[in-house]
C-alpha positions in Angstrom: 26.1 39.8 -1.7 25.2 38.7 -5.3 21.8 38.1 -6.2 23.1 34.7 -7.9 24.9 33.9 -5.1 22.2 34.6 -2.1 20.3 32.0 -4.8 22.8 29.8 -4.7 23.6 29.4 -0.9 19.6 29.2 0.3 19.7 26.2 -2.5 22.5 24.6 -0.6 21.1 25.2 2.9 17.6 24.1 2.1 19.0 20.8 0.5 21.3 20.4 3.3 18.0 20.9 5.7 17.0 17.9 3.3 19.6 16.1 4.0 19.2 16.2 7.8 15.5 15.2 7.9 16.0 12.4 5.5 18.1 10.9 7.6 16.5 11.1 10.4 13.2 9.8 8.9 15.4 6.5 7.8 16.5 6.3 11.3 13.2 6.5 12.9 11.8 4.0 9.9 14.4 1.5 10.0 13.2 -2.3 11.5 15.7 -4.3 12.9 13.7 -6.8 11.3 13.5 -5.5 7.6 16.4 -7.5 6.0 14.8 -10.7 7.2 11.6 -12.5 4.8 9.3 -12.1 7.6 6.8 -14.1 5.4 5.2 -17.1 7.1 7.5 -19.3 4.9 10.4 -17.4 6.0 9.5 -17.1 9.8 8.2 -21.2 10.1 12.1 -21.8 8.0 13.9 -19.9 11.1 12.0 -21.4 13.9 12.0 -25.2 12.4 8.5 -24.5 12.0 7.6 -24.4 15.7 6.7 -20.5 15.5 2.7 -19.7 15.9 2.1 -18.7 12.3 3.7 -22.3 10.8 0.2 -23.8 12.7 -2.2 -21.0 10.0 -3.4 -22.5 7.2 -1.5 -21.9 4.2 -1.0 -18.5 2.8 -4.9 -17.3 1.0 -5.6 -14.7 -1.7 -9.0 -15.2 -0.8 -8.2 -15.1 3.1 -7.1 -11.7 2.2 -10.3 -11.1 -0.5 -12.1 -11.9 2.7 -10.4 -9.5 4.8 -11.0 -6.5 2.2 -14.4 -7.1 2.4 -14.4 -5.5 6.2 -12.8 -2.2 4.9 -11.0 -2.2 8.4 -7.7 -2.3 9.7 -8.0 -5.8 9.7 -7.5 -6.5 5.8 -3.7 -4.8 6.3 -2.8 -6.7 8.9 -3.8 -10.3 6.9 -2.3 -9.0 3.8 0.6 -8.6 5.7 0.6 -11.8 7.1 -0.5 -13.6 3.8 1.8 -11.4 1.5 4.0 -14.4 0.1 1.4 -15.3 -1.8 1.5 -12.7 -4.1 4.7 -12.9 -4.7 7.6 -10.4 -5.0 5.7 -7.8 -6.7 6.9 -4.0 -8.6 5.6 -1.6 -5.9 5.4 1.9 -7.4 4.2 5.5 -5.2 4.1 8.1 -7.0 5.8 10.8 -5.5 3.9 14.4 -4.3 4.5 17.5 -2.3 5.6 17.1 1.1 4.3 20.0 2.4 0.8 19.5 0.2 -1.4 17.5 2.7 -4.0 17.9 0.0 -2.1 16.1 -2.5 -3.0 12.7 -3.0 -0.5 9.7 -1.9 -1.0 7.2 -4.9 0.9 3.8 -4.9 0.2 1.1 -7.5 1.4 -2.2 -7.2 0.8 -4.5 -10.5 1.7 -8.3 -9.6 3.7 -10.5 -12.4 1.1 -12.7 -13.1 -2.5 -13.1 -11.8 -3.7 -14.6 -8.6 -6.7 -16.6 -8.2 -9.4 -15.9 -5.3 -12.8 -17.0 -5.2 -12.2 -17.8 -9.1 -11.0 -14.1 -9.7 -7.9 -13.2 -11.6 -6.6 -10.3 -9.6 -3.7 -8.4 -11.6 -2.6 -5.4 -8.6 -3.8 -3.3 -5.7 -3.5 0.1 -5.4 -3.9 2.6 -2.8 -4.4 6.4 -2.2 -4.3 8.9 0.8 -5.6 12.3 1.5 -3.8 13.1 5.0 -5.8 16.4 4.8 -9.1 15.0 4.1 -8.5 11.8 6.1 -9.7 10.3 2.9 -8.5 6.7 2.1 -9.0 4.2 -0.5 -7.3 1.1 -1.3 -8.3 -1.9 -2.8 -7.3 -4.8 -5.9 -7.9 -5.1 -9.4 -9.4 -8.0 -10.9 -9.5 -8.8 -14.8 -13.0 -10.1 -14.8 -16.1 -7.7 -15.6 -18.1 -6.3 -12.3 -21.1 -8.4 -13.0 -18.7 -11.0 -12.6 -17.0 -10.1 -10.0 -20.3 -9.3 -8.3 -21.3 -13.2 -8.4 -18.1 -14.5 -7.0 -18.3 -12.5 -4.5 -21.7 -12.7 -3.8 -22.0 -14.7 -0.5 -18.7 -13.8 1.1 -20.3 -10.1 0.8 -23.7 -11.0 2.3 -22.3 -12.9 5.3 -19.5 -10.4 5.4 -22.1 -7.2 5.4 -24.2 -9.1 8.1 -21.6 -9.2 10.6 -20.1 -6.0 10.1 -21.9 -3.4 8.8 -19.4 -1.3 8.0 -18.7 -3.5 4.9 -21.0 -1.1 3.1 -17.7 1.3 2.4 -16.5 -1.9 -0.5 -17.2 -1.1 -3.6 -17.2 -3.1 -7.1 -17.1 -1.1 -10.2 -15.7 -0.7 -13.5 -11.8 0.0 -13.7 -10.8 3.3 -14.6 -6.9 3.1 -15.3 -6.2 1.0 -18.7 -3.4 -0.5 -16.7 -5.7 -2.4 -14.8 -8.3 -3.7 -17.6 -12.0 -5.2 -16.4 -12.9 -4.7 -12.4 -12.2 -2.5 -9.3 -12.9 -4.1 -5.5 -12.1 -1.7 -2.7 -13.0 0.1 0.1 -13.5 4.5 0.6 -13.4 5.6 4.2 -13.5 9.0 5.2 -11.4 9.9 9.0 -10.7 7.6 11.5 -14.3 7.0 12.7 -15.5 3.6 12.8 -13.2 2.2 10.2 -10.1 2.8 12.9 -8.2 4.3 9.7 -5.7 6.9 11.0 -3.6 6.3 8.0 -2.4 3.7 5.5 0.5 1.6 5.9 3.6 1.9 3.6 2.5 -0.1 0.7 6.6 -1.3 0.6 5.1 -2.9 3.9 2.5 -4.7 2.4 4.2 -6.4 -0.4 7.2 -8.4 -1.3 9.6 -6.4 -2.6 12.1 -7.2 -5.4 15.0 -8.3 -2.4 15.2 -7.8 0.8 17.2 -4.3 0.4 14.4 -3.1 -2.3 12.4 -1.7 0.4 14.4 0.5 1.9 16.1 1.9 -1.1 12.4 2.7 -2.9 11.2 4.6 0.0 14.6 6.8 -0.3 13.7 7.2 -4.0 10.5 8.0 -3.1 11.4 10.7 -0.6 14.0 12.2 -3.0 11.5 12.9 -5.9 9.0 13.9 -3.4 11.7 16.4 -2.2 12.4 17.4 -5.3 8.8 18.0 -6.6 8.1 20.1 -3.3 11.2 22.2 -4.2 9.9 22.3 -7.9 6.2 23.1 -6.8 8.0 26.3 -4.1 9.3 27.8 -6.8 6.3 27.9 -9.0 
């Protein structure tokens, strides 16, 4: 067989591999749930506002500034519950080498327009995950300078750091991407330990996305570039 041709039918097989595990990874990911706005607004709208979470206080950027504080699993499950308030947001993860677990996971999520907390401005989040390293950071960005940020947050941290000492892992410092001008608030955890941090959650789970079919179709783009940058990165 031809040289060019042996090239040419691995290519199909291994996209047709691809293919295969795509799919079933859509399968396993899909929630019978996903095409619904399971925000509180949406969930008390369906339920004539008799379901648990209609009885929560209304939806809290600084509920969720609170939570961050912790650097546990806790924050993700309260942004999660409190994620209306940031409104539909322009989620974007970088894509990376499937087979590289040493390659970070990066996904930035700049919001349309600020949103206040504890008399904050905070323009995004962003997140990033070493699977290899079980190294994990996550966190917002604010447009305010630390020193700033540092006395709005002031008390919240102390009270915060005095019941859970594991609070020491949140950080303020000085933003280091121009797309996020002024201040950095987040949390570093390294494995699983104390923190209960196996992994991050999909960062399409956290926010709004643009509709209610976004989701879905961004995490096929994502896996499609990934695939293709593994494929690039092979024949290197």
């Amino acid at each position: 067989m031809k040289k060019w041709l042996k090239v040419m039918v691995y290519t199909v097989v291994t996209l047709f591999g691809l293919f295969v595990v795509l799919v079933g990874l859509v399968l396993a990911t899909i929630d019978p749930y996903s095409f619904e706005d399971m925000s509180r607004g949406g969930i008390c709208e369906r339920s004539g506002d008799v379901a648990k979470e209609c009885a929560m206080p209304p939806e809290s950027a600084e509920k969720v500034l609170a939570a961050l504080l912790t650097c546990d699993t806790q924050f993700f499950k309260t942004l999660d519950e409190e994620k209306a308030v940031f409104k539909r947001a322009n989620i974007v993860a970088h894509p990376y080498n499937l087979l590289d677990a040493g390659e970070p996971r990066i996904s930035v999520v700049p919001f349309s327009q600020p949103v206040e907390a504890y008399g904050l401005h905070i323009t995004g989040y962003a997140q990033q995950a070493l699977p290899g390293e079980s190294d994990y950071t996550w966190g917002f960005y604010a447009s305010e300078q630390p020193d700033e940020v540092e006395r709005a947050l002031e008390t919240a941290r102390s009270d915060t750091l005095a019941a859970n000492p594991r609070a020491v892992a949140f950080a303020i410092a000085a933003s280091d991407t121009p797309d996020f001008p002024g201040t950095r608030l987040g949390c570093r955890v390294a494995g699983n330990g104390a923190s209960g941090i196996a992994d991050l959650p999909s960062v399409y789970d956290l926010f709004l996305s643009r509709d209610i079919t976004t989701a879905l179709f961004d995490k096929f783009d994502l896996f499609v570039a990934s695939a293709t940058k593994t494929i690039s990165d092979f024949g290197r």
